[in-house]
N, C-alpha and C positions, 0 to 999 in steps of 0.2 A: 569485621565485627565491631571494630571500633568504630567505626565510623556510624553504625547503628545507630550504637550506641548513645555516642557524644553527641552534640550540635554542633556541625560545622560553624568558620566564620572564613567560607571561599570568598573572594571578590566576581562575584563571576560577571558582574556587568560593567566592572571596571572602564576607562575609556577606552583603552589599548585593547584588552580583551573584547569587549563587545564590539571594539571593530574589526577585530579578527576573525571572531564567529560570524560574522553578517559577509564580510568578504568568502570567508570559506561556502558561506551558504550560497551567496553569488556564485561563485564557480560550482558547486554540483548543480546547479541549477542550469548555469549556462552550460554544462558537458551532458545532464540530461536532456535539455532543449537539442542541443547541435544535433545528437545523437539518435534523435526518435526524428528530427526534422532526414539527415543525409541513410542512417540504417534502416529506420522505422520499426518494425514490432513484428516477432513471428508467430501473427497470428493464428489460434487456435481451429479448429475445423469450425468449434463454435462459431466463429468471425467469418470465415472464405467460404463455409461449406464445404461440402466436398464428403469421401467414404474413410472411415476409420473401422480397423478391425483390431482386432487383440487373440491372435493364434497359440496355442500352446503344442511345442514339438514333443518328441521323446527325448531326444536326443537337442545334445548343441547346433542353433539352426546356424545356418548357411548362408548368412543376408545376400553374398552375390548371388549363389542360388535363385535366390527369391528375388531379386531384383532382375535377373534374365529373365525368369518364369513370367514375368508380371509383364514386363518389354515384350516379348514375344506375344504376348495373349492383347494385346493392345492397351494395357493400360499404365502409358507414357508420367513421367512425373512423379514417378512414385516415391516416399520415401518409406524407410524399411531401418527401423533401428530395433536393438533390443530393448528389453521392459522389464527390467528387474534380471531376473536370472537367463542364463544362456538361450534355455528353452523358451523361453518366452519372448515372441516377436510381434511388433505395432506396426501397423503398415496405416499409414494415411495416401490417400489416394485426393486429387482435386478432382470438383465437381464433373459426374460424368453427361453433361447435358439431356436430352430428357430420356434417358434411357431408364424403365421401371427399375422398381429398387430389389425385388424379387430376380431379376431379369440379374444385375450385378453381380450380388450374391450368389447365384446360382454358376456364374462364370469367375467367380473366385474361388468358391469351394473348390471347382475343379481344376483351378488353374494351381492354389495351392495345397492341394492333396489334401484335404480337409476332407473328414467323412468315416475314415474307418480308426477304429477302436483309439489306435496310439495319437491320431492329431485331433486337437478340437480346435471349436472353432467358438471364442470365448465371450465374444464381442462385437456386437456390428452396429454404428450408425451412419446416419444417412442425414444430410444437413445441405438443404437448398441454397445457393450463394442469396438468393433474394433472402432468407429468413437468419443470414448470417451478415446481411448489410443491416436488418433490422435493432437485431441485437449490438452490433455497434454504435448504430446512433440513440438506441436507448442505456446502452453502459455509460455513454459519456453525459447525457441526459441527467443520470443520475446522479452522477459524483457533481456537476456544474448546480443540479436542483441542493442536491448536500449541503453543497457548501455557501448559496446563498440564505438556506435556512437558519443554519448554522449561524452565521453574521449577524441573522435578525435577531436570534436567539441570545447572541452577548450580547449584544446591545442594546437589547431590552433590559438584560439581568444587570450588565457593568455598564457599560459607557461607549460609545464610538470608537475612541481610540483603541478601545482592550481590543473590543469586536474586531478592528479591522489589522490588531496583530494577531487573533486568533484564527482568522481567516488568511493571513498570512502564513503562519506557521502552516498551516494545514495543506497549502496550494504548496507549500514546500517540500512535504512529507509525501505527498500524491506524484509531485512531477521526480522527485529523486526516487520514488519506488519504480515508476514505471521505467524511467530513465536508465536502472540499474538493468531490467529486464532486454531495454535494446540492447546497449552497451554490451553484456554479454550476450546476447542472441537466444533466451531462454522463450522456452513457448509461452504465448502469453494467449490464455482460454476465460471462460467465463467464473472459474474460480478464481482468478487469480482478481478480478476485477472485485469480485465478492471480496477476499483479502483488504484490497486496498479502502473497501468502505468500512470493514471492518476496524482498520489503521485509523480513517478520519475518527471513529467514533474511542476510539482506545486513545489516540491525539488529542482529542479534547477535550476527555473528563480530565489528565493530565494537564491541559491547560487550563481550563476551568476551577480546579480542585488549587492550584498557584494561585489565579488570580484573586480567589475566594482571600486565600492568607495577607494575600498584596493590598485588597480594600481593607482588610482587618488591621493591620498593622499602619496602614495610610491613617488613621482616627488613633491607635494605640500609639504609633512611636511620634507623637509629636514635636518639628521642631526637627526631624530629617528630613533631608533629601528624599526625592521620588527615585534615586536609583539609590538610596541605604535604607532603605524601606524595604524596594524591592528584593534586594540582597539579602536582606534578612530574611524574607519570606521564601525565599528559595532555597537559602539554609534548612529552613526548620521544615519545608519537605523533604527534602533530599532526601532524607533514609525512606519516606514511603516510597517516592519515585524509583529509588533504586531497589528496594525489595518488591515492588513490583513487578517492576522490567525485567528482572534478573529468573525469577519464577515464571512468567509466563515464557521466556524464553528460554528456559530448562524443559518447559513444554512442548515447544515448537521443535526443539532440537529433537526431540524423541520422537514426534510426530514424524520430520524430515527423515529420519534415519530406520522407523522401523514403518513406514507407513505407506511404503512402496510409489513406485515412477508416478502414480496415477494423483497421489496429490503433494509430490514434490514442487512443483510451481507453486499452489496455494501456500505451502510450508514458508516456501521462499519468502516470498511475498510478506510474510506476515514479521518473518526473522528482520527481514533489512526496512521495514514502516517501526516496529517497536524501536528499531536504535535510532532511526531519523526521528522517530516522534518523541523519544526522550529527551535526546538534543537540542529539538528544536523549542519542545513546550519548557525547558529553561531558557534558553536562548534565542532564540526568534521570536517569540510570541513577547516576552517581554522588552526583548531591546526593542522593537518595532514600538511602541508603548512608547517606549521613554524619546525613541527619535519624533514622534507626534507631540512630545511636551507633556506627558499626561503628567497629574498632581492631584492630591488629595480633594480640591476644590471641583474636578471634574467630576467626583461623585456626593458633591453638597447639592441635594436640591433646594432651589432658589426658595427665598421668603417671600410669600406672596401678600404677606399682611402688611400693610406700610405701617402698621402702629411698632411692630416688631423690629424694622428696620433698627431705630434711633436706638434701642437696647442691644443692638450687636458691636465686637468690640473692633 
């Protein structure tokens, strides 16, 4: 609460320190590249295609059980985990080539006892790998469309240099989210993808909303530095950025914990982008800034009157 409070006076771009956040950003960068390049991503039905069901037992099911049952009826590849409580079973199945989707279901129902009073059968879709290669090249469409608007955007409002740290931080925030996802082996579906656009857009009013304080202060503290300027202006958000971050992620944690298997990835996703994007929009987005040179002068626009010139001091 102090910290609310008061106005810090952190060094946070210091030389030492900002080059130890830029190094540390290097390595999660390069451990999510390695990682989604040698693991890759375990994509969602939304991505491969393929049958997804959501069964409900009476009883605590029996995934070997159910993984015999499903071997034996032909359908090879199956995976079979639980979904929240004992009784509750997700079985994803990969694309069954052009076998009707009536036709499927009808040989699941019976394969796993689905149909009378005590089993239901909760959940069924059906996802063509053609229309699951589609949705991949339009997820990535979008985040690459994002973020070159996004660039036009600062840079039209600030200057080049801010644009092309706020486009920085951002490609930061996106490849360590996803990165976090191989790394650990989490499913990664078409929510999750939602999440991370969601991340860019929560990443950038946060960088936007600094760099605002950073042009204000660049005309008000005359006679500093462009990294005691910016120091100072990341002081004097601090308490929003941190009563921010700190509530919406009081959010997320209840979302994660009481808001069942089905949108735990999306949770995920949102929990580990808020603490990379708060990181990063002090850190990244601004030391990139100061590694370009940027300076008060980069946002004077030029005197076009030559009468004007000879009266500037």
């Amino acid at each position: 609460m102090r910290l609310i409070r008061e106005k810090t006076n952190i060094d946070f771009l210091g030389g030492t320190r900002r080059k130890i956040a830029l190094f540390l950003s290097m390595v999660f960068i390069v451990v999510s590249i390695a990682s989604l390049v040698m693991r890759g991503l375990e994509f969602g039905i939304d991505f491969t295609g393929g049958v997804l069901l959501e069964v409900g037992y009476p009883q605590a099911a029996d995934l070997e059980a159910i993984r015999g049952k499903l071997s034996d009826a032909g359908f090879d590849d199956a995976l079979v985990q639980r979904f929240g409580a004992d009784t509750d079973v997700l079985v994803r199945l990969p694309p069954q080539g052009d076998a009707e989707p009536a036709q499927i279901r009808a040989e699941l129902q019976s394969t796993l006892g689905v149909g009378g009073e005590s089993v239901a059968l909760r959940r069924v879709e059906f996802v063509s790998p053609q229309v699951g290669e589609e949705l991949t090249e339009q997820g990535g469409l979008a985040m690459i469309f994002a973020l070159l608007m996004i660039f036009a955007y600062v840079m039209f409002r600030f200057q080049w240099k801010f644009a092309t740290g706020a486009v920085a931080a951002l490609a930061h925030d996106v490849i360590v989210t996803v990165g976090f996802f191989s790394i650990f082996g989490l499913p990664f579906d078409l929510t999750v993808v939602a999440a991370v656009l969601a991340v860019i857009g929560y990443s950038l009013n946060d960088t936007v909303v600094a760099f605002d304080r950073i042009r204000e202060n660049f005309f008000k503290l005359r006679g500093k530095s462009a990294e005691e300027s910016m120091n100072v202006s990341i002081n004097e958000m601090l308490a929003r950025t941190l009563i921010t971050g700190v509530t919406t992620l009081l959010v997320l944690i209840a979302l994660l914990t009481l808001g069942g298997e089905s949108i735990a990835p999306f949770s995920i996703a949102l929990i580990v982008g808020i603490i990379v994007g708060t990181y990063s929009s002090i850190y990244t987005a601004s030391a990139t800034a100061l590694l370009l040179g940027v300076n008060p002068q980069d946002l004077i626009e030029p005197v076009k009157d030559p009468d004007l010139i000879d009266d500037l001091p």
